[in-house]
C-alpha positions in Angstrom: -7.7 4.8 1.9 -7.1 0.8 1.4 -7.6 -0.4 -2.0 -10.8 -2.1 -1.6 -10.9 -6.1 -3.2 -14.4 -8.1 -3.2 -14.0 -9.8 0.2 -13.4 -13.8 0.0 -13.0 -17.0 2.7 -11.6 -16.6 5.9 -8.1 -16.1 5.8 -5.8 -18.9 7.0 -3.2 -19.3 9.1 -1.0 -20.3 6.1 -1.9 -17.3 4.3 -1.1 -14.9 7.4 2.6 -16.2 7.7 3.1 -15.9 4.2 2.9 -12.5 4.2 4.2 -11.5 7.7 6.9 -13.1 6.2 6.8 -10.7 3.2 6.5 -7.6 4.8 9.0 -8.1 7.8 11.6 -9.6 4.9 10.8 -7.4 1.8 11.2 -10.4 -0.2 9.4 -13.2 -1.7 12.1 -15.2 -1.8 14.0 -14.2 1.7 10.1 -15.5 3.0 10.0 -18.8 0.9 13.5 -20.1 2.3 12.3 -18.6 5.8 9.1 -20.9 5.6 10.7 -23.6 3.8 7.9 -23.3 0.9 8.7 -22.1 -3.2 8.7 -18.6 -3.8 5.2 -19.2 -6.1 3.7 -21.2 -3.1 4.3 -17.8 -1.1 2.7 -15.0 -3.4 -0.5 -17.6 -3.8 -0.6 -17.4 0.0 -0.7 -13.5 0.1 -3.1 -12.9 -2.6 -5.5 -15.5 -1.1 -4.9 -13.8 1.6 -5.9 -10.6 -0.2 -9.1 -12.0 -1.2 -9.9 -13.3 2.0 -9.4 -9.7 3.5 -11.1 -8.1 0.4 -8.0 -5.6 0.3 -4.9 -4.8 -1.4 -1.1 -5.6 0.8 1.6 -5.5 -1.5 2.1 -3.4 -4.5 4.9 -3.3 -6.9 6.6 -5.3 -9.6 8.2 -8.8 -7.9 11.5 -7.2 -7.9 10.9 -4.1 -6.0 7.8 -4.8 -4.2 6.2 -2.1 -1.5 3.5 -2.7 1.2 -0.1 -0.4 0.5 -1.2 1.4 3.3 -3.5 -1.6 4.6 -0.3 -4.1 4.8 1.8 -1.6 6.8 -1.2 -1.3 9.1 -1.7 -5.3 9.5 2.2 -6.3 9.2 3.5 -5.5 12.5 0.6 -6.7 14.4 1.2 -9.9 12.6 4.9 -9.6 13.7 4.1 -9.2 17.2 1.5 -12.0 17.4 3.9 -14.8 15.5 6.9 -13.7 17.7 4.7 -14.6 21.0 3.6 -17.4 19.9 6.8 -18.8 19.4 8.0 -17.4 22.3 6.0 -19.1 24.7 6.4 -22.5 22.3 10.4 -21.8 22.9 9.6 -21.5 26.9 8.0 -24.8 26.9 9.9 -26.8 25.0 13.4 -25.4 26.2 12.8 -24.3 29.8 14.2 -21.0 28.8 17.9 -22.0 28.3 18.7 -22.1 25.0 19.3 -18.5 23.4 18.5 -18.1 19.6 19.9 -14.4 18.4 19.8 -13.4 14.6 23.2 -11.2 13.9 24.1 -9.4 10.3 26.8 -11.4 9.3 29.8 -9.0 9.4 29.1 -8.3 13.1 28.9 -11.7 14.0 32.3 -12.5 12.1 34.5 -10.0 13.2 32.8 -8.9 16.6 30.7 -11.1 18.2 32.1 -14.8 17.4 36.1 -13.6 18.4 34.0 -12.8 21.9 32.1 -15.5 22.6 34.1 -18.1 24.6 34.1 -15.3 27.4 30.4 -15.5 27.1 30.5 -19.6 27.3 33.0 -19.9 30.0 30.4 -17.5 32.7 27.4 -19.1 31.2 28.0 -22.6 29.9 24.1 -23.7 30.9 23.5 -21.1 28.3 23.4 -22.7 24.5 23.5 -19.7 22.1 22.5 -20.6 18.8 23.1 -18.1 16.0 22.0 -17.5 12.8 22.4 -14.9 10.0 20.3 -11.8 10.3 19.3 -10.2 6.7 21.0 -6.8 6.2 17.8 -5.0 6.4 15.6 -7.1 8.6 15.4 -6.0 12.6 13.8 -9.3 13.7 13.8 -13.0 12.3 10.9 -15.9 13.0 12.7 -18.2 15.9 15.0 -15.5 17.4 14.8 -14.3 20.9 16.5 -11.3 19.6 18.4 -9.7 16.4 21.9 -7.6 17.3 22.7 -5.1 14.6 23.4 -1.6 13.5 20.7 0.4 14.8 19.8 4.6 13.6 20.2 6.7 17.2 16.5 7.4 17.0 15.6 3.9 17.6 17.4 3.3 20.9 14.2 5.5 22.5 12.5 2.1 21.8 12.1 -0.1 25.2 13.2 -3.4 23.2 16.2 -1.8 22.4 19.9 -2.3 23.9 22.6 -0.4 22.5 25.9 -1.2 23.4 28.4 0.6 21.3 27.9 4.2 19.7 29.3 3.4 16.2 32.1 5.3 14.1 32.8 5.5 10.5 36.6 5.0 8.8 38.2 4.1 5.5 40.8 1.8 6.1 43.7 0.3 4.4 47.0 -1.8 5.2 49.9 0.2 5.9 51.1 -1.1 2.7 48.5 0.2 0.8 48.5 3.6 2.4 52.3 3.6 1.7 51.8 3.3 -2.2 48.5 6.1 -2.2 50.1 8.5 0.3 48.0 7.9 2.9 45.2 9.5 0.7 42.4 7.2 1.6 40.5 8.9 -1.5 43.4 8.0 -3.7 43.5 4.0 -2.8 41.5 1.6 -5.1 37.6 1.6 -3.2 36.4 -1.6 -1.9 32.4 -1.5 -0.8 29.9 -4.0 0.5 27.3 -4.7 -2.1 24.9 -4.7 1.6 26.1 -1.3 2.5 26.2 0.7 -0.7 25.6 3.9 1.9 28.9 3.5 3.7 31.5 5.7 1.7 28.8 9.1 0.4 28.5 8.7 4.2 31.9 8.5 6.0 32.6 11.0 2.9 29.5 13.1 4.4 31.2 12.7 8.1 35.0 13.3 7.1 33.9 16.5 4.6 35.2 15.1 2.1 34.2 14.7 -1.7 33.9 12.1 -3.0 35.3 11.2 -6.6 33.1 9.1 -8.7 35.4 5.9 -9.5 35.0 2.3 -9.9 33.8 0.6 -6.7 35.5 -2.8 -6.4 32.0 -4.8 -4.9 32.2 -7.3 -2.0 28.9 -9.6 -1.2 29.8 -8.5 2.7 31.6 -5.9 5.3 33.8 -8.6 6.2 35.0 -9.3 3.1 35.7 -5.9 2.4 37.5 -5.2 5.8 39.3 -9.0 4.5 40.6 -7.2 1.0 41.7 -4.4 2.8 43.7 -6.3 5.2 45.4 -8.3 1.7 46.3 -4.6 0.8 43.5 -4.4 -2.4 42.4 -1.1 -1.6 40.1 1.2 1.5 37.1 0.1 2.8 34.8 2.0 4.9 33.9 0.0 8.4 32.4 0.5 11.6 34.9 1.4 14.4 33.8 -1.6 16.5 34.1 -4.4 13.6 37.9 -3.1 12.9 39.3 -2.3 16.3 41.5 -4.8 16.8 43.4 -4.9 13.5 43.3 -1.5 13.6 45.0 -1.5 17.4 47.4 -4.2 16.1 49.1 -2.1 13.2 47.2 -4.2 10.1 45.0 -1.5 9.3 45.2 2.1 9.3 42.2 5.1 8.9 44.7 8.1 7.8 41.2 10.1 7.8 40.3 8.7 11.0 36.6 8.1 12.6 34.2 9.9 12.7 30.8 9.0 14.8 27.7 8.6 13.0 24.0 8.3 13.7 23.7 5.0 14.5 24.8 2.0 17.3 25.3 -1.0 17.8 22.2 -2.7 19.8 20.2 -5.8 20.5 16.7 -5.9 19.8 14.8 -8.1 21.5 12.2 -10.2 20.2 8.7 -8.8 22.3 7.2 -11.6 25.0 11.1 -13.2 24.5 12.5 -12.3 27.7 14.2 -15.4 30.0 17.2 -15.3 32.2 19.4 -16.0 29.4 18.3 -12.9 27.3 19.0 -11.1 30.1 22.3 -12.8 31.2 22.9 -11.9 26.8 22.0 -8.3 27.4 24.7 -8.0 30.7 27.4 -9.2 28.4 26.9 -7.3 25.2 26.8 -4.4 27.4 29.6 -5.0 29.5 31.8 -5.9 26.1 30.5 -2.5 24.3 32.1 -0.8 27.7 35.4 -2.2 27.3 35.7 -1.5 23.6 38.1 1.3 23.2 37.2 4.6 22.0 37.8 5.1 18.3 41.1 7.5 17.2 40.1 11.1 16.6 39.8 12.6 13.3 
């Protein structure tokens, strides 16, 4: 049952994007720098929009806010209707060629960017524009589509493209496995502060247990994979994101990978399709192909 509000004006369009915003973000603030608005000007905009509607959305204390079972039923409706919209503003104003993609920001570092000029060089009427995905988020206003670490059950969705089936390792420099005896368990633990899950689950994968020590905290994966290549410690990564350091001798997994439930997929924006998402899709494909299968446990 929706938590019933005496109903109020018509809502605005104003109002609408303010919490589409919200709900596809999880944040007040992630929505306020998305709509270029204060934080404040954003929660008026939902709860006029709450009054308008005559109905609860969002629950919660600011910090750890949730959606009520009538904002999970109007959010992704929402979604859908703002991404088509700007779709088909995209189409006419660009004639299709330029490519906007969302990416979480260790993917695009250490995978995607180091890839790219092969991308260019077949496609240079193409002009890919990225920006940073939020480590949560699975679609972002503007983009044509978001690439990220998907869970297995959502490649069954038809906007879904995976293009590498991801492994788990903890990694160190030779150095550092030196010093620890290759005991990746033993090594100082570096974590990304956006992927708290990483080492109960490579521990989970490995059958291992897990100690309980001091994390050393890192704001991203790629500065985590970064301190391990300076010899700080091990950092859990995904196979893909580590490959070539590993291949090159800089990094090490003495516990090897192991594959999890999850890939590495573009998910594309719905109504977004051109000839230059689709020439995007043929690439990321053929790349996931060539990347070599991770060492064996």
């Amino acid at each position: 049952m929706f938590e019933k509000l005496k109903s109020g004006p018509p809502a605005s369009l104003n109002a609408l994007r303010a919490f589409e915003a919200v709900a596809r973000t999880g944040k007040v603030t992630l929505a306020a720098e998305e709509l270029h608005v204060t934080p404040s000007a954003v929660s008026r905009q939902v709860k006029a929009l709450e009054a308008s509607l005559g109905v609860r959305l969002i629950s919660g204390p600011k910090h750890r806010l949730a959606l009520t079972p009538a904002g999970r039923d109007l959010a992704p409706s929402l979604t859908e209707a703002f991404d088509r919209i700007d779709a088909a503003v995209r189409r006419t104003r660009q004639g299709g060629e330029d490519l906007h993609v969302a990416v979480n920001a260790s993917l695009s570092v250490k995978w995607l960017i180091p890839r790219l000029a092969g991308f260019q060089a077949r496609h240079p009427d193409i002009r890919l524009h990225l920006s940073e995905l939020a480590p949560h988020a699975t679609s972002q206003r503007g983009a044509h589509a978001v690439v990220r670490i998907v869970p297995l059950a959502r490649l069954s969705d038809p906007n879904c493209t995976p293009f590498i089936r991801n492994a788990l390792g903890a990694v160190m420099s030779p150095e550092c496995a030196a010093r620890h005896g290759n005991d990746v368990l033993a090594a100082p633990r570096l974590a990304a502060v956006t992927h708290p899950e990483a080492w109960p689950i490579f521990a989970e994968l490995a059958g291992l247990e897990l100690p309980l020590v001091n994390e050393r905290p890192f704001a991203h994966v790629h500065f985590a994979m970064d301190a391990a290549l300076a010899g700080l410690g091990a950092a859990v990564l995904s196979w893909p994101l580590c490959v070539d350091e590993v291949r090159r001798g800089r990094l090490v997994a003495p516990a090897g990978f192991h594959r999890s439930a999850s890939a590495f997929a573009m998910l594309t924006t719905p109504g977004a399709e051109s000839r230059a998402l689709s020439k995007f899709r043929d690439w990321l494909v053929a790349e996931g192909a060539r990347t070599p299968e991770p060492p064996a446990p």
